[in-house]
N, C-alpha and C positions, 0 to 999 in steps of 0.2 A: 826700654823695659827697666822698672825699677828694680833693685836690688833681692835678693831675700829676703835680708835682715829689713827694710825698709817697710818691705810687704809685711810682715811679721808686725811689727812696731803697729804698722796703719791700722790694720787686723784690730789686733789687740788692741787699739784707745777706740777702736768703731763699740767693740766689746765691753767697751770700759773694766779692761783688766789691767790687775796691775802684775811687773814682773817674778811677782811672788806667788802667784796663781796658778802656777804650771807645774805640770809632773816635773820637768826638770828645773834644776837649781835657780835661783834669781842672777847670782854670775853667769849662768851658763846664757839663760836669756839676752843678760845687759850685753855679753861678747858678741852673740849673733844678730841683734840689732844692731849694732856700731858694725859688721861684717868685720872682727876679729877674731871669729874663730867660723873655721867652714862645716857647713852643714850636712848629714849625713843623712841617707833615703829615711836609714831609724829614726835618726832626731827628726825631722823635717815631720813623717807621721807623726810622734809622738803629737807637737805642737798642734799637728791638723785636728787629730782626737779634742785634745784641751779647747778647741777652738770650735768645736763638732763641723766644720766646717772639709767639704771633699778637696784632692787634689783638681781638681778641673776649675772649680770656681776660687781658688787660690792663685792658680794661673794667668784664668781672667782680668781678676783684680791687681795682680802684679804687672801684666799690660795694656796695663791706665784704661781697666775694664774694656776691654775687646779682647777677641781670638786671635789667634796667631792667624795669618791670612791662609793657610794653608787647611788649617781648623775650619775658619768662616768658610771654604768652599767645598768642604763635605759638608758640615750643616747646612750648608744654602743649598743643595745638593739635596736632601735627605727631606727638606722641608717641601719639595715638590709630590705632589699626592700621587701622581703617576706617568706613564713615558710618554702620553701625548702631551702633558705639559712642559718637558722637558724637553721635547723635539722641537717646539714651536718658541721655545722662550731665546729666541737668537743672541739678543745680549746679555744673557746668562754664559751661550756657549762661546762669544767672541770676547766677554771679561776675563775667562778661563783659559782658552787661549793663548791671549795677551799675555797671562801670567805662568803661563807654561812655557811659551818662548821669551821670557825673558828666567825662567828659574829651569830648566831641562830639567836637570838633577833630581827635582821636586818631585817624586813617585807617586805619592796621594792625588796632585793636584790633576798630574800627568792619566792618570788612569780615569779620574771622574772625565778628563777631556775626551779620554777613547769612549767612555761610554754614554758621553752627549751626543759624539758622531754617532756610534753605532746606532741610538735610537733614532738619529733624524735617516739614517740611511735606511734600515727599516719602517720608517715614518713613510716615508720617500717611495720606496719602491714594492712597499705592502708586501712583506716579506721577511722572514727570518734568515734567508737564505743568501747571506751578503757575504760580501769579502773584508775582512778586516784584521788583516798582520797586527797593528798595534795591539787587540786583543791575545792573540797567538805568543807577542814576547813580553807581554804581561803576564799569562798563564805560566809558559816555560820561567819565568823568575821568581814565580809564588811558589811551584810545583815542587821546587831544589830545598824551600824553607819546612823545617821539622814542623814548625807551628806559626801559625797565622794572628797578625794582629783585628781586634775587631772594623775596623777600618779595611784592610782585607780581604775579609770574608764577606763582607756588603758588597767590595767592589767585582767578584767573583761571582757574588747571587743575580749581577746585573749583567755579565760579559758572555754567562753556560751556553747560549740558546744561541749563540754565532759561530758553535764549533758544532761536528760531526756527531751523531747521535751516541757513537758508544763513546766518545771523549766527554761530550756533553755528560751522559752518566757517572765517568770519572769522579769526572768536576764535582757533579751535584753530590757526589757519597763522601767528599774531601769535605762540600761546606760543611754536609749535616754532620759531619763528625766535631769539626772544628768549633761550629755553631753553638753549639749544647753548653757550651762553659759560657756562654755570655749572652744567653736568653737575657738575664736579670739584668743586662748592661744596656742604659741608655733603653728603656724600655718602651719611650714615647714613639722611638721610631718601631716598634713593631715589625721587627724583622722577618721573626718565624712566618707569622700572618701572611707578609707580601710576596715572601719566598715562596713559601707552600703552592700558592695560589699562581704567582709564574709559570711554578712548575705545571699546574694541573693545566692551564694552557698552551704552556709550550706541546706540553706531550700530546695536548688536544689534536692540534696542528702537525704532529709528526706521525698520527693513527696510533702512539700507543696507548689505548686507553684504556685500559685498565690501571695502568699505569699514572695515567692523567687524572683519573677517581681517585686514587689512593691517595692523591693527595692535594684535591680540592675537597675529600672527605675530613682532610686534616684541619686545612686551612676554615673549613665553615665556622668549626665551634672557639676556635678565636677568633672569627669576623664579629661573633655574637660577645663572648669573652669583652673584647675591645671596644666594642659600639662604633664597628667602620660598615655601615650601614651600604658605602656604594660599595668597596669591594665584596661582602656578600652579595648583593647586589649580580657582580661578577661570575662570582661563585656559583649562584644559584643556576648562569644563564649555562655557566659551563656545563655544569653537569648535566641540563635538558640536553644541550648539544651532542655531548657523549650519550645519553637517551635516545635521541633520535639516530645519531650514527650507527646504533647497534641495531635498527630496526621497530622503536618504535615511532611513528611519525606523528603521534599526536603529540608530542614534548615539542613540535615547533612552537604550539601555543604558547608554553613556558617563557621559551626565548623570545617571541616576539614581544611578551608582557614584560622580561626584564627591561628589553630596549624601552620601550612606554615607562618604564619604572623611572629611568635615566631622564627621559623628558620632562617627568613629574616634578621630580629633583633640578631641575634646570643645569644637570648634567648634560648639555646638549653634545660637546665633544664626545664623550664618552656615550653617548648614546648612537650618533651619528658612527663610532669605531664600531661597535656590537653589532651595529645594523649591516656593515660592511662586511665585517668578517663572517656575520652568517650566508650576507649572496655570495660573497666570492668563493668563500671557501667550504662551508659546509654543505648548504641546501640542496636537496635533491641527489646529495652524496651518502650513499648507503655503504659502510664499509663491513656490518657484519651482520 
């Protein structure tokens, strides 16, 4: 990894600036380029302003344009549309792995690996209802921190729905507290959207549903917001379900047209899960 001051230098002739173009002094510049004088979070912003340029792709650029490996495996991570593909992407979960037994210590890398098992064991035995310690002393070590980083609280919106339903509720009122200071962070990943929309499943799956409306009613008008077209998709089939659960039975129709909807789209995985989870688990089950 290159220097600061080297980064800075690189930066600046990409820019074609010279060291006189900066809020701070021209010495101050020439010392931090040559790393004769150390750099402080203020200075370092300052420079990032002048450069209009964010700390993240500063970062990048400082090593020799790539992420930190630990970086690359939550974005590669995040970059996945949903948990069937993330169940099924085997050397996705055995690169991760690899790098979690050779780095333990590495907490981010560590938690995205419980929560590739988690979905494939779910994946596996069609079920939210697994066993998984490494979740449990992931939770008790986030649980002790005052405040969560974003990074964190992703890995939390994926781990909720493997604990007991009133912890689960815990959990979920920690992220949406958490969550709210960094909606506007890193916005492509659509957090709120995916979250919201978990939840209105999970809870589908657990009868509370009233519960499970509240907030696939949340999650619609960002599916629409964002232009994520399959998980409205999702959304729409959920709420028939909860429609029919409660007594009317003509919202099968709905559900059966979202699944076709998934076909249309050549969503066939995802079609083929919809299809699933309505024999198994919903159809001809009347809960209220």
């Amino acid at each position: 990894m290159k220097t600061i001051g080297d980064t800075i230098k690189e930066i600046r002739k990409m820019k074609n600036m010279k060291q006189d173009e900066f809020t701070l002094s021209q010495p101050a510049i020439s010392s931090i380029e040559s790393s004769k004088r150390n750099v402080t979070v203020e200075t370092l912003n300052s420079i990032l302003a002048d450069f209009n340029l964010s700390l993240r792709e500063f970062e990048f650029i400082r090593n020799d344009y790539q992420f930190s490996k630990s970086d690359e495996i939550f974005f590669d991570f995040t970059s996945y549309k949903n948990s069937i593909e993330i169940a099924k992407n085997r050397e996705m979960i055995d690169r991760i792995g690899a790098y979690v037994k050779k780095y333990p210590t590495n907490f981010i890398p560590y938690c995205i690996y419980v929560i590739s098992d988690v979905y494939s064991k779910i994946s596996v035995n069609d079920t939210y209802d697994i066993e998984s310690p490494e979740s449990i002393y992931i939770w008790q070590e986030l649980k002790k921190r005052k405040k969560w980083t974003h990074q964190e609280i992703f890995i939390m919106s994926k781990l909720f729905f493997v604990f007991p339903l009133d912890e689960s509720l815990e959990i979920v009122g920690r992220i949406e507290i958490e969550m709210e200071k960094y909606l506007n962070f890193y916005k492509d990943i659509h957090f709120d959207l995916t979250f919201f929309a978990n939840l209105g499943k999970f809870y589908t799956h657990k009868n509370q549903l009233e519960l499970a409306k509240g907030y696939l009613t949340r999650a619609l008008p960002l599916s629409e917001e964002y232009d994520k077209v399959v998980v409205e998709n999702d959304i729409y089939a959920y709420l028939a379900i909860i429609d029919y659960l409660q007594g009317n039975l003509e919202a099968e129709a709905e559900v059966l047209d979202c699944v076709q909807r998934y076909y249309a789209m050549r969503k066939y995985p995802l079609a083929k899960d919809l299809e699933s989870d309505w024999n198994t688990f919903f159809k001809d089950k009347i809960f209220s």
